[in-house]
VEXDO-726511 format. One record per residue: residue number from 1; residue in one letter; x, y, z of N, C-alpha, C in turn. Coordinates in pm, whole numbers, always signed. Layout:
% VEXDO-726511
<site NUM, "A", <X, Y, Z>, <X, Y, Z>, <X, Y, Z>>
...
This chain:
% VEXDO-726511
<site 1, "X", <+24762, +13115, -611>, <+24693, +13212, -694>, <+24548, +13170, -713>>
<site 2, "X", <+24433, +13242, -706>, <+24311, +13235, -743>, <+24274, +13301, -853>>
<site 3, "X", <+24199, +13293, -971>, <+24148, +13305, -1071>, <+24156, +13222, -1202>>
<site 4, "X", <+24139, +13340, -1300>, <+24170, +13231, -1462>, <+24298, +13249, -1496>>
<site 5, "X", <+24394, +13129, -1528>, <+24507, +13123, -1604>, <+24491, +13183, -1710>>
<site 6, "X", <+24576, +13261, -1792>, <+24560, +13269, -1942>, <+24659, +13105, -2020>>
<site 7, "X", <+24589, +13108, -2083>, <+24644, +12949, -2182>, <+24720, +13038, -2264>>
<site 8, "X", <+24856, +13037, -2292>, <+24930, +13035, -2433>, <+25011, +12890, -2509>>
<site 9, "X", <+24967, +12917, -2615>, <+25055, +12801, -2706>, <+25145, +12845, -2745>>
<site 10, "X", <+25286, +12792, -2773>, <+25380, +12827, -2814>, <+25406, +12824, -3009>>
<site 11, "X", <+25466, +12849, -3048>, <+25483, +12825, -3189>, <+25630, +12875, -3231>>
<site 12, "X", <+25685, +12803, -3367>, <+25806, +12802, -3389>, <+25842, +12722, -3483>>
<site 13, "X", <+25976, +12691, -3488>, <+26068, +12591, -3555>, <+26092, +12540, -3417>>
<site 14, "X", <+26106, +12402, -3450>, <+26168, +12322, -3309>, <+26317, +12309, -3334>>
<site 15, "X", <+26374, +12339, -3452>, <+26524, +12417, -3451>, <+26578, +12469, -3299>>
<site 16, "X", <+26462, +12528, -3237>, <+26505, +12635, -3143>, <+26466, +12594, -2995>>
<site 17, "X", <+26465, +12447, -2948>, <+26425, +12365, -2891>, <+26477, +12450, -2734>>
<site 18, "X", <+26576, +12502, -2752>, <+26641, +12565, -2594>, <+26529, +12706, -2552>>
<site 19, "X", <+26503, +12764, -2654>, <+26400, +12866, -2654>, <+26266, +12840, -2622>>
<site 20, "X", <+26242, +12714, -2692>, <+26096, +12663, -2643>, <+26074, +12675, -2466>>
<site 21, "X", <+26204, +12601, -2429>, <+26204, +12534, -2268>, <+26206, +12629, -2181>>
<site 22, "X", <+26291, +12737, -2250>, <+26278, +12891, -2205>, <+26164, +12994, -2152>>
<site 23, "X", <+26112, +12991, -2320>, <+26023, +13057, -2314>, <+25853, +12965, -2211>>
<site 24, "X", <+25844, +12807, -2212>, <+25775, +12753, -2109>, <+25806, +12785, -1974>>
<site 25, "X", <+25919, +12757, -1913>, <+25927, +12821, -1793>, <+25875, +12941, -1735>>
<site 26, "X", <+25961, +13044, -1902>, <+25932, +13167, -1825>, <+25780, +13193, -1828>>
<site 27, "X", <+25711, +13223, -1905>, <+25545, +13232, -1908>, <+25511, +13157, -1802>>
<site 28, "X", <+25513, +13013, -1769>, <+25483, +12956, -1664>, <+25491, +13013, -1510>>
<site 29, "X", <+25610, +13032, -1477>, <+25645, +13139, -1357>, <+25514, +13275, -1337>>
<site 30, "X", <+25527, +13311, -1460>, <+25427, +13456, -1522>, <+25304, +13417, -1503>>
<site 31, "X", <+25238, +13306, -1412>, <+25137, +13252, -1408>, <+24981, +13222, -1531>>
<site 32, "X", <+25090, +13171, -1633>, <+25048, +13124, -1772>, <+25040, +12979, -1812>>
<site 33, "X", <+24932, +12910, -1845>, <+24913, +12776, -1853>, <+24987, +12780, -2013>>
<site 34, "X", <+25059, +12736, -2076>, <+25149, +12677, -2156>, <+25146, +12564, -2227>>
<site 35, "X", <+25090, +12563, -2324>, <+25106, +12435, -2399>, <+25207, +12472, -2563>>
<site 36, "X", <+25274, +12384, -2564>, <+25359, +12353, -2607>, <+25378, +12229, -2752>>
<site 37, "X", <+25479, +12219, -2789>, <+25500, +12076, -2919>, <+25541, +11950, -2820>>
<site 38, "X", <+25496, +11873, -2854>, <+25504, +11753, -2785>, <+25652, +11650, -2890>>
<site 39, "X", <+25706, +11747, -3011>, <+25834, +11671, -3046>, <+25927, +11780, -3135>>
<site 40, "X", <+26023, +11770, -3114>, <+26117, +11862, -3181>, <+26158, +11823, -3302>>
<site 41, "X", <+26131, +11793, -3382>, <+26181, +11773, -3541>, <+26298, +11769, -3580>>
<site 42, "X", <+26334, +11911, -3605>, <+26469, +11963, -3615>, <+26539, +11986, -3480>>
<site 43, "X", <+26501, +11916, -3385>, <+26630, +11883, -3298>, <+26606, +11763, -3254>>
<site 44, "X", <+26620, +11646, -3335>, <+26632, +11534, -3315>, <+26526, +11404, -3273>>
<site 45, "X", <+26398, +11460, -3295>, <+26269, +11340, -3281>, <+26230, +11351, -3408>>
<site 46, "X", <+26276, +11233, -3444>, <+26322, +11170, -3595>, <+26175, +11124, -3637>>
<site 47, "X", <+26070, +11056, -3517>, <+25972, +11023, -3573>, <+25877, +11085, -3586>>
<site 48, "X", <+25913, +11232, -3619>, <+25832, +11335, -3698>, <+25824, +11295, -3856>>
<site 49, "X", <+25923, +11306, -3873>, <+25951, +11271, -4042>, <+25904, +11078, -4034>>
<site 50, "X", <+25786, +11036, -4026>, <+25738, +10930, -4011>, <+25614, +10929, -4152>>
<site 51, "X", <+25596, +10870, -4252>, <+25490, +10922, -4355>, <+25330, +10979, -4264>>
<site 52, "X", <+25289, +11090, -4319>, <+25190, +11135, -4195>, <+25213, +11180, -4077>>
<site 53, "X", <+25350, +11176, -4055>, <+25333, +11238, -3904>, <+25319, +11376, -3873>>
<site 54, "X", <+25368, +11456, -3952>, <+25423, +11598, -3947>, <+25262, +11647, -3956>>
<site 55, "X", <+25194, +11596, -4095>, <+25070, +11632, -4133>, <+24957, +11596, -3997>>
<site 56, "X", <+25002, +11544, -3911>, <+24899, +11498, -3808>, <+24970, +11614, -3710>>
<site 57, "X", <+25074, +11640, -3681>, <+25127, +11735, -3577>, <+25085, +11860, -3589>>
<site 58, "X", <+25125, +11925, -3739>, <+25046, +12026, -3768>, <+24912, +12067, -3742>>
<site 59, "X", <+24792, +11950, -3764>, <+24681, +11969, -3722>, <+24688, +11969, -3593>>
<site 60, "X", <+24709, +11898, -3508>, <+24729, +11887, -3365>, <+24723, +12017, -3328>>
<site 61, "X", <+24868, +12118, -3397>, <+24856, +12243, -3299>, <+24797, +12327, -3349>>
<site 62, "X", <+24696, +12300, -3449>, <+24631, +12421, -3486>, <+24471, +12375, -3386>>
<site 63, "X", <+24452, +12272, -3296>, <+24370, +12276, -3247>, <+24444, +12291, -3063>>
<site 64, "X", <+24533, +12322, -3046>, <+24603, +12365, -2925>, <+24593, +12536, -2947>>
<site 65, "X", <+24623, +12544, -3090>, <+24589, +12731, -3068>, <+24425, +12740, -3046>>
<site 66, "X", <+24370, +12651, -3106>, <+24237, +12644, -3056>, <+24160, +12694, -2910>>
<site 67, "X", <+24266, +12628, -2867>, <+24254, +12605, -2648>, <+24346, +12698, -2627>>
<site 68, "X", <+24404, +12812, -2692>, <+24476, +12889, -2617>, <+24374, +13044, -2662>>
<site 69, "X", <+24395, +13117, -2529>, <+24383, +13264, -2566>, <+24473, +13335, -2636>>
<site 70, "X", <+24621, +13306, -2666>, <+24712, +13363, -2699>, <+24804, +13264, -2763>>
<site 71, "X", <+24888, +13286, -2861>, <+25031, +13202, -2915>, <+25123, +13283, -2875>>
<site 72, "X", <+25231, +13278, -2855>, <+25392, +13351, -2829>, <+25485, +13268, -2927>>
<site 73, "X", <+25528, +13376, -3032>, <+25624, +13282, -3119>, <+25742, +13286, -3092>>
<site 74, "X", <+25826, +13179, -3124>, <+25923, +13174, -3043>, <+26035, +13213, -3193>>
<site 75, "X", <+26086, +13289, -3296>, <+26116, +13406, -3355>, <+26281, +13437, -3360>>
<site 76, "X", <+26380, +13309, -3351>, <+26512, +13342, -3246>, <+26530, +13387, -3445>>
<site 77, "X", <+26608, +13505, -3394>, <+26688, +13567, -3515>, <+26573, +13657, -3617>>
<site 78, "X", <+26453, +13675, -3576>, <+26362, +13707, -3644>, <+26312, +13608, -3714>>
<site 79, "X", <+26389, +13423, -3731>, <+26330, +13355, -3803>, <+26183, +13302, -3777>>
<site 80, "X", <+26090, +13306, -3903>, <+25947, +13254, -3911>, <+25962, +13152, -4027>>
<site 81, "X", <+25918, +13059, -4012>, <+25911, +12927, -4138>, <+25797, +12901, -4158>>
<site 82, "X", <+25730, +12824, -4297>, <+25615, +12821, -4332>, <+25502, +12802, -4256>>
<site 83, "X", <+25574, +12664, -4190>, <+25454, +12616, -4087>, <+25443, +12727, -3937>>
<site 84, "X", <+25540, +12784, -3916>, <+25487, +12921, -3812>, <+25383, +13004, -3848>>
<site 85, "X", <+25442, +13061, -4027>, <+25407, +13186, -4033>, <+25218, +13122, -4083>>
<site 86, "X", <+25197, +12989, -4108>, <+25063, +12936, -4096>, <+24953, +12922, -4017>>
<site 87, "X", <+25092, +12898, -3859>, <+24981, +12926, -3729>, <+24961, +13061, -3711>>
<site 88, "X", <+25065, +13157, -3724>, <+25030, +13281, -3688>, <+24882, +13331, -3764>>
<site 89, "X", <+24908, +13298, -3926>, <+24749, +13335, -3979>, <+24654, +13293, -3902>>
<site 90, "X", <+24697, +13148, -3867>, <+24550, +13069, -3824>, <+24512, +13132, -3712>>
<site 91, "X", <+24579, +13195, -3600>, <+24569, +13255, -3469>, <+24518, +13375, -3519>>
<site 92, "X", <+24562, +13476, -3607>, <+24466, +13592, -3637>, <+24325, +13600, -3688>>
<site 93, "X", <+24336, +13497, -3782>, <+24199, +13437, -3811>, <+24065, +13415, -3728>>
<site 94, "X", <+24135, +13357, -3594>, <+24087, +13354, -3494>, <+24071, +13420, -3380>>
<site 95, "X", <+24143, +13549, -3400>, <+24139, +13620, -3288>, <+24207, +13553, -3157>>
<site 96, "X", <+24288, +13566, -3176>, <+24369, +13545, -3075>, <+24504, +13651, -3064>>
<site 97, "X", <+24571, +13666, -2959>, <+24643, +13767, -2898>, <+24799, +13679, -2992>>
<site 98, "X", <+24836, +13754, -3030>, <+25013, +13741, -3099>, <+25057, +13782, -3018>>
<site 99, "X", <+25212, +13694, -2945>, <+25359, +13744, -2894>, <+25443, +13733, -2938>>
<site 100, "X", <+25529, +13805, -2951>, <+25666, +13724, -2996>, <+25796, +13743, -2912>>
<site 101, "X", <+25869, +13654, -2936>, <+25987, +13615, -2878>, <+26104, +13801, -2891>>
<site 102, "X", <+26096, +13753, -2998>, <+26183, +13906, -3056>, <+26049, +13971, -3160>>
<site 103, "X", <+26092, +14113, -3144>, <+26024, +14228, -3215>, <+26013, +14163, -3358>>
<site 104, "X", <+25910, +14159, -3442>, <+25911, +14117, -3567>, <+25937, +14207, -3723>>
């Protein structure tokens, strides 16, 4: 392929860790550069809950929506949790393109 990738970041609960891997592939295939959480929390990378860690992760991906043109939330059951429904502001804020997993 020749041209510009579009960058999307993903966003979510890492609850939904099978959806994440999902939804990376599939966008990826879709010729979409993909960035992603680098630890699942709630599915078992314990050293999230580390004093400071979460508070450093959080910032992290609010400067990955930074580098993306777009977020795709990943939404399984219609669920949104604080820290989602935070990036999603932060992404409108910024003008950036909203997806979601399921219809909201």
């Amino acid at each position: 392929m020749v041209g510009r990738f579009p960058v999307i970041t993903l966003c979510g609960s890492t609850r939904f860790k099978e959806q994440f891997l999902e939804a990376q592939k599939r966008l990826t295939l879709e010729g979409n550069i993909v960035i992603s959480v680098g630890l699942f929390g709630h599915s078992g990378d314990d050293e999230v809950w580390t004093p400071g860690t979460k508070e450093m992760l959080d910032n992290m991906h609010k400067r990955k929506i930074d580098m993306a043109d777009a977020i795709y939330v990943i939404n399984v059951g219609g669920y949104i949790g604080s820290s989602t429904r935070s990036e999603i502001e932060y992404a409108e804020k910024h003008g950036k393109t909203i997806m979601y997993l399921e219809k909201p």
